[in-house]
N, C-alpha and C positions, 0 to 999 in steps of 0.2 A: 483581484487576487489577495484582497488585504485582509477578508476575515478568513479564507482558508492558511493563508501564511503564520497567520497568527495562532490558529488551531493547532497547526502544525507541529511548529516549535517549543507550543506548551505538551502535546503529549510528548514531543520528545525530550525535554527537560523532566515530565513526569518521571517516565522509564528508569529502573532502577535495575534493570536486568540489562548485559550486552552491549553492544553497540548497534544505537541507532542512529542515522544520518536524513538530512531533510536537505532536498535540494527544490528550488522552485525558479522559475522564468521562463525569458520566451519560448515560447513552444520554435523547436528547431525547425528550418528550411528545409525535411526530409519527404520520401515517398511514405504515403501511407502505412505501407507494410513494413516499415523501420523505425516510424517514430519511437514505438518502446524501446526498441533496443536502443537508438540513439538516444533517449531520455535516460534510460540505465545508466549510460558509458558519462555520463554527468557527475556519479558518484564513483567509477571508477570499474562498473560492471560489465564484464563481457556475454553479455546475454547474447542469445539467440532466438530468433523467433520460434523455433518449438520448446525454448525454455517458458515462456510466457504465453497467458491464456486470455483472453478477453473476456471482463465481466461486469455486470451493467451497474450503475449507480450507486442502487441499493444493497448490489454484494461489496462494492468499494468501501461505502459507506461504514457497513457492517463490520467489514475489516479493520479500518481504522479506527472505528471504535473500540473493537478487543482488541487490540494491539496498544490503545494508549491506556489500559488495566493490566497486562495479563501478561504471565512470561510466554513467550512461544515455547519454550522446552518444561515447561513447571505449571501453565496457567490453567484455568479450570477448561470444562468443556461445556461453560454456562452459555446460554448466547449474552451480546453485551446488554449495557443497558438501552433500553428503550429511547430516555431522553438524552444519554452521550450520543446513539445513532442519530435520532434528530439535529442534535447538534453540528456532527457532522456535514449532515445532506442541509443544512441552511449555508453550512462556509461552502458544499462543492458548489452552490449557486454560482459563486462566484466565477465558473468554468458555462461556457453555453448550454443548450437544451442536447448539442450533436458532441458534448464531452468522449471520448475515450478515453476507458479503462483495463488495466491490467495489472496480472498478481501472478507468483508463478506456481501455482498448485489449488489443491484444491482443499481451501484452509474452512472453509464456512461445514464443512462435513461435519466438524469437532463438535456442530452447535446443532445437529442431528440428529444428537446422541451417539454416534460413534468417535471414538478418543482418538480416533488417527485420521495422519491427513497425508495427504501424497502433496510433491512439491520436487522441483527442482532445483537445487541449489545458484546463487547467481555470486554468490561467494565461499571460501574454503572452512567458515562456520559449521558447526554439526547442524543447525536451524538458520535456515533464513525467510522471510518473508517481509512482502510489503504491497506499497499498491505504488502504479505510476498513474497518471491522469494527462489531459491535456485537453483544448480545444482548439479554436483555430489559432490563439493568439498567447496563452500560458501552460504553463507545463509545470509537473510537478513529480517527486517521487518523494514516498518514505518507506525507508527500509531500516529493518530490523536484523539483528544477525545474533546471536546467542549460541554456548555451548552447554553441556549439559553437565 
């Protein structure tokens, strides 16, 4: 988990917009259908399982890479870079090949060409977003929170 850790805490020192928060370690002792929320309540989130959506690697990926450029309430609706994405999907290696992922909306639309995104809030922020992850043995979340 040491080169995602490390990814991690450099986009979130990047950030220059809001509050963002990195939390990582053992993946919790829960039932499948709670991990995320229990991985949320890490940072202090009271999520819900229909507050959060399940999305595969390459949306994770993606996300974390526009999030460690871009404000969530100001940033463009370019997709990211290419090689920050790569970067990324080499640190979530460090998670197994049966990784879970989740984000709570649906943020990758922006890079569609449409400027809006639907999302549920997992704090009292105007914007929030982020990704949680996990596999059988680490666990992780970073979230962004921003007001306009």
């Amino acid at each position: 988990m040491e080169r995602l850790s490390v990814l991690l805490d450099r986009f979130r020192r990047r950030r220059d917009a809001g509050l963002t928060q990195v939390w990582s370690g053992p993946t919790p002792d829960e039932r499948a259908n709670r991990l995320a929320t229990t991985i949320a309540a890490q940072l202090g989130y009271a999520a819900s399982a229909d507050s959060l959506r399940a999305i595969d690697r390459a949306e994770a990926a993606g996300l974390l890479a526009w999030l460690s450029r871009e404000s969530v309430a100001y940033g463009s609706s370019d997709r990211p870079p290419a090689r920050v994405v790569a970067e990324v999907l080499e640190a979530l290696k460090d998670l197994g090949p049966d990784a879970l992922f989740w984000t709570n909306g649906d943020w990758a639309s922006r890079w569609s060409g449409s400027r809006s995104a639907s999302w549920t809030s997992l704090s009292d922020a105007t914007f929030d977003v982020g990704v949680i992850g996990c596999d059988a043995d680490n666990a992780f979340i970073f979230w962004v929170e921003e007001e306009d």
